[in-house]
N, C-alpha and C positions, 0 to 999 in steps of 0.2 A: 643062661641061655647061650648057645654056641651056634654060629653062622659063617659060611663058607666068606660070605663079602657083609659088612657092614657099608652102608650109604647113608651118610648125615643130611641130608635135604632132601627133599620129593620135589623139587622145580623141575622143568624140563632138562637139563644136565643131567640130575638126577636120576629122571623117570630113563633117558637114554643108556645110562649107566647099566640100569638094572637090566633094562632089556638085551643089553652086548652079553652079559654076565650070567642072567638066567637063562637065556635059551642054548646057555651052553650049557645046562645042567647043575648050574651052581646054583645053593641056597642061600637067598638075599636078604636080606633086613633093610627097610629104609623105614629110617627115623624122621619125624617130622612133626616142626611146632604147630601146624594148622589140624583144622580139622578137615584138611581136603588136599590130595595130591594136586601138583600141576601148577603151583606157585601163582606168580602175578600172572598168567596165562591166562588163570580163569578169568581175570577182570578185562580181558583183552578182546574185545569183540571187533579192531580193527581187523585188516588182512597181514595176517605176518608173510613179511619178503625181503631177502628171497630165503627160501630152507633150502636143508639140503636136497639134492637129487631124490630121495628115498621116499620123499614127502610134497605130494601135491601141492597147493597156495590153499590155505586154509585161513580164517580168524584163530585171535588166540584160542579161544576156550574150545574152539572144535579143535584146536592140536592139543591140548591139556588133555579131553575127552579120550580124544585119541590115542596117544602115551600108555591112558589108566586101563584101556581095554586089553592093551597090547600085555602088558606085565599077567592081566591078569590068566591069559594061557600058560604061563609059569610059576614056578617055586619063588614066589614074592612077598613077603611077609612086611605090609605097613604097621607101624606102630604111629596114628596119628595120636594129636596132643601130647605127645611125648621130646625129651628133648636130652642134649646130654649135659651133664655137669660136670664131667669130669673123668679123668683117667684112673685105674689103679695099678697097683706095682709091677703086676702079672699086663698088663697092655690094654684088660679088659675097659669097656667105656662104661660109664655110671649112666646109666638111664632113668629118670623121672615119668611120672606122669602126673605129678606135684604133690602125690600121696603116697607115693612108694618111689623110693631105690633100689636098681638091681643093675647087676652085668650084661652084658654082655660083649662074649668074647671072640671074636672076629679072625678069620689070616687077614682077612686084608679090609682097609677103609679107605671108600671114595668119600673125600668131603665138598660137597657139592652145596655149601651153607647160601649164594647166592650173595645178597649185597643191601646197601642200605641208603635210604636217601637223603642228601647234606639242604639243611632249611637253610634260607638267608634271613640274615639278621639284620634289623632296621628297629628304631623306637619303636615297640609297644607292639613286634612281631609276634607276640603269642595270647594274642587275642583270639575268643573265638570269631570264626569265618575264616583263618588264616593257615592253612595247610598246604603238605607238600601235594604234588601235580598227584603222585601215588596215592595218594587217601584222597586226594578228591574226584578219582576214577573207579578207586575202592566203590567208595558210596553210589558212583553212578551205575556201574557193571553188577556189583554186588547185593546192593545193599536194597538198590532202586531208591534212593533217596535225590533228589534235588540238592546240590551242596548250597546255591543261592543264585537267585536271581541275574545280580548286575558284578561282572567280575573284571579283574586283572590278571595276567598271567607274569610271573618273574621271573625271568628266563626264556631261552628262542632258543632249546635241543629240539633234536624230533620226538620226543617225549613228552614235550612241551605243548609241543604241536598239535601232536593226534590228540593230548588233554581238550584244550582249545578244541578244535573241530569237536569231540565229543559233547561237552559241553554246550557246545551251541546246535548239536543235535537233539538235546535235552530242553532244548530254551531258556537257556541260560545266555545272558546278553553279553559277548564277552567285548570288553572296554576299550582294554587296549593291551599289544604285547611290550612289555620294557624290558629293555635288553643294557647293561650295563657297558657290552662291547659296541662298538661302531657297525657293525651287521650281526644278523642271524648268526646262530652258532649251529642250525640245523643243517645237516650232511645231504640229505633230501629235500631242495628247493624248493621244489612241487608244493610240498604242503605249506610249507611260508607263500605258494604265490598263488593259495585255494584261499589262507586266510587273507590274504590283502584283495581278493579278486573277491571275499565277500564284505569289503571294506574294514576291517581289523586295523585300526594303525599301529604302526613301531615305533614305538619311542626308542631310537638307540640312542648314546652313551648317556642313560638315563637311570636312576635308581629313585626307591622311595623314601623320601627323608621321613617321615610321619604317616602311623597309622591312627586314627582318632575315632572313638565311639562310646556309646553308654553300655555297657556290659557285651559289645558286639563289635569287629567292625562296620565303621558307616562312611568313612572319610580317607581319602589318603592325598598325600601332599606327593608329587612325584619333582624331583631335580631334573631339570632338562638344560642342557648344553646354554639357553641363555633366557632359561625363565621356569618360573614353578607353576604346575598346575595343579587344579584339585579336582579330584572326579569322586560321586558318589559311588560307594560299593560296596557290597556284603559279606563278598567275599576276595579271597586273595589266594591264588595258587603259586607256590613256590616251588622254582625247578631249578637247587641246586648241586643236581650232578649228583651222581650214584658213587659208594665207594665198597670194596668189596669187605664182607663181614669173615674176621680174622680168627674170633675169640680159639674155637678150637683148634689151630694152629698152634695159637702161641701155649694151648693145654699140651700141644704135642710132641714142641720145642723144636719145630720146623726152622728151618732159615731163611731169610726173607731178603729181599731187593727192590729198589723204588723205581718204578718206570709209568714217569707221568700219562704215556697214553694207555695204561691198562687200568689206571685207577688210583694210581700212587704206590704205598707197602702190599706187596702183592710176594706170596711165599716162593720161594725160588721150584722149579720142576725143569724138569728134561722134557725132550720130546715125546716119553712115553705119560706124560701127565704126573712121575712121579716125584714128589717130594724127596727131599734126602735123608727122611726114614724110609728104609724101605717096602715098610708091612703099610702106606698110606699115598695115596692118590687124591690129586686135585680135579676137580672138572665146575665148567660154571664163572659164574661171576665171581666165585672166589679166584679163581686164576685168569682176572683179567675184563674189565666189565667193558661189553659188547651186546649186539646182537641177539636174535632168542635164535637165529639160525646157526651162527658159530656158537652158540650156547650146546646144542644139542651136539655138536661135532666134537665138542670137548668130549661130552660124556662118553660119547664113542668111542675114542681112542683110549681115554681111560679107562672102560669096562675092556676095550678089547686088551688094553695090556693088563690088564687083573688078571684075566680068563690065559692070559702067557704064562701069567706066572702062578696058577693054578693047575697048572697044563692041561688045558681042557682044549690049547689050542696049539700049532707048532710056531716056535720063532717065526720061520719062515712068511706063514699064513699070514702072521700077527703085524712083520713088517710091509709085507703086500699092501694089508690093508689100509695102515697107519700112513703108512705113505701116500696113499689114493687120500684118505680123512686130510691130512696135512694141506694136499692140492689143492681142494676143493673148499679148506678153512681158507688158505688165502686169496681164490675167489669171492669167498662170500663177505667173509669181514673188510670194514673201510680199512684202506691203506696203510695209514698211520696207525692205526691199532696195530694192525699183523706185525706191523714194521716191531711195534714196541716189544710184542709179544717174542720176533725173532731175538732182538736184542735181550731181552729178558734170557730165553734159554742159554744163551753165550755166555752168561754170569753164572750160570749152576754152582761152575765148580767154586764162583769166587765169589758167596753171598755178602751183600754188606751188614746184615747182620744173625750171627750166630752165636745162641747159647747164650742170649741175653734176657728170660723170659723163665721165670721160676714155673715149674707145670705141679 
């Protein structure tokens, strides 16, 4: 199979990608492990804010919805349950669908793979009731299941947060928030002071020394700055921090740089979103975990510099734009991110690691 753009993920980066890329007449491929475009979007029935300019305030899943209609006025070609394995000599990606391999062979690839969630570890952490804040939003958005009753949340991000409030829109009791740091780590106060105004307490500089149960969570032992408590509970949501998912890089023999507030080993790109191959483009939480608003502005600038170098578009046009996409990323992303993200482009030329990664 031959395609003008290959696209390794359907999340919102992704879906933006296709859209900068197809309505300029290019034909798209976007690969993707689920059986449904639009990432963790779907499971997202908060209000996402702020997006960009192009896009009203919407819930997630009505901006996922939204995305999947938009592609489909173009030459967009999903391959769900599909995923890659691998590269061959010729550049082509090895495509699955767990019962066949085949090529396909691309000019250009946006990887747009998204990211993954870091559990926290404590005695007897992988009990069932004990999952990350992600699978226990899964279940409530998705799945419509109850994850349990009487809960803890581990961690205080804003991910942590909206889990929480969700949760206790489901009726689900939630216990208490424990935070290892001495305050919230949420950027968004408001929702740390919806759940304390609906009495939620914080446990900060606190962690859970023991979890205990019969084939369940039922118990946990929490350490507090000058005494231990024990609260019953079912279940246990863990919120340790997102980090971006690499593997196809390092298939692609990308080069890479560490800049703690993008996520950590994050692959080196320029301002046009591209890698230092030339024929592959970043967008997404692989190039830096943020926002689902500066999510989508990646993808933008990466489809629009694909469609440069496909010439579908002129330099000129392509910097216009990128340039507008650039402003309005460092309005939308928190400070320290963009900041990390600038610093990160200033390393391009000097990655700290290259050609260390057998593909």
């Amino acid at each position: 199979m031959k395609t003008d753009v290959l696209i390794i993920g359907g999340g919102p980066a992704g879906l933006s990608a296709a859209i900068e890329t197809a309505s300029r007449g290019l034909d798209v491929t976007i690969v993707d492990e689920t059986s449904k475009l639009g990432g963790q979007l779907n499971q997202q029935t908060q209000e996402m804010r702020p997006l960009p300019s192009v896009y009203e305030p919407m819930r997630g899943f009505e901006l996922a919805n939204k995305l999947i209609e938009q592609i489909k006025d173009f030459n967009v070609r999903p391959l769900l349950k599909h995923r890659v394995v691998g590269f061959y000599a010729d550049g082509s990606a090895g495509i699955t669908d767990e019962e066949n391999v085949f090529p396909i062979k691309a000019k250009k690839i946006i990887v747009a793979s998204g990211a993954a969630e870091k559990a926290v570890a404590f005695p007897k952490w992988t009990m069932p009731g004990i999952m990350t804040i992600g699978a226990a939003q899964t279940l409530i958005n998705r799945d419509f299941v109850l994850p349990g009753r009487e809960a803890v949340i581990v961690g205080s991000s804003d991910f942590a947060m909206e889990t929480a409030m969700q949760l206790m829109a489901v009726g689900t009791r939630v216990k208490a928030i424990i935070e290892k740091q001495s305050e919230a780590s949420a950027k968004e106060q408001e929702k740390v002071s919806e759940l304390l105004r609906n009495g939620i307490p914080f446990y900060f500089n606190s962690f859970i020394k023991e979890a205990r149960g019969n084939g369940q969570v039922e118990q946990i032992d929490i350490e507090m700055p000058d005494e231990v408590i024990t609260l019953n509970v079912d279940l246990i949501c863990m919120d340790g921090g997102r980090m971006p998912i690499l593997d196809v890089f390092y298939q692609l023999g990308c080069s890479f740089g560490f800049q703690e507030e993008l996520g950590g080993w994050v692959p080196q790109y320029s301002n046009t979103f591209q890698t230092d191959r030339e024929d592959v483009f970043i967008a997404g939480n692989a190039a830096g975990i943020s926002t689902q608003g500066a999510l989508l502005l990646t993808g933008m600038i990466a489809g629009i510099s694909v469609s440069e170098e496909l010439q579908t578009i002129s330099p000129a046009e392509a910097n216009e734009m990128r340039e507008a996409l650039w402003k309005e990323l460092g309005l939308l992303e928190y400070k320290e991110v963009y900041s990390g993200r600038v610093k990160h482009l200033e390393n391009f030329t000097s990655p700290v690691l290259k050609d260390q990664f057998i593909s």
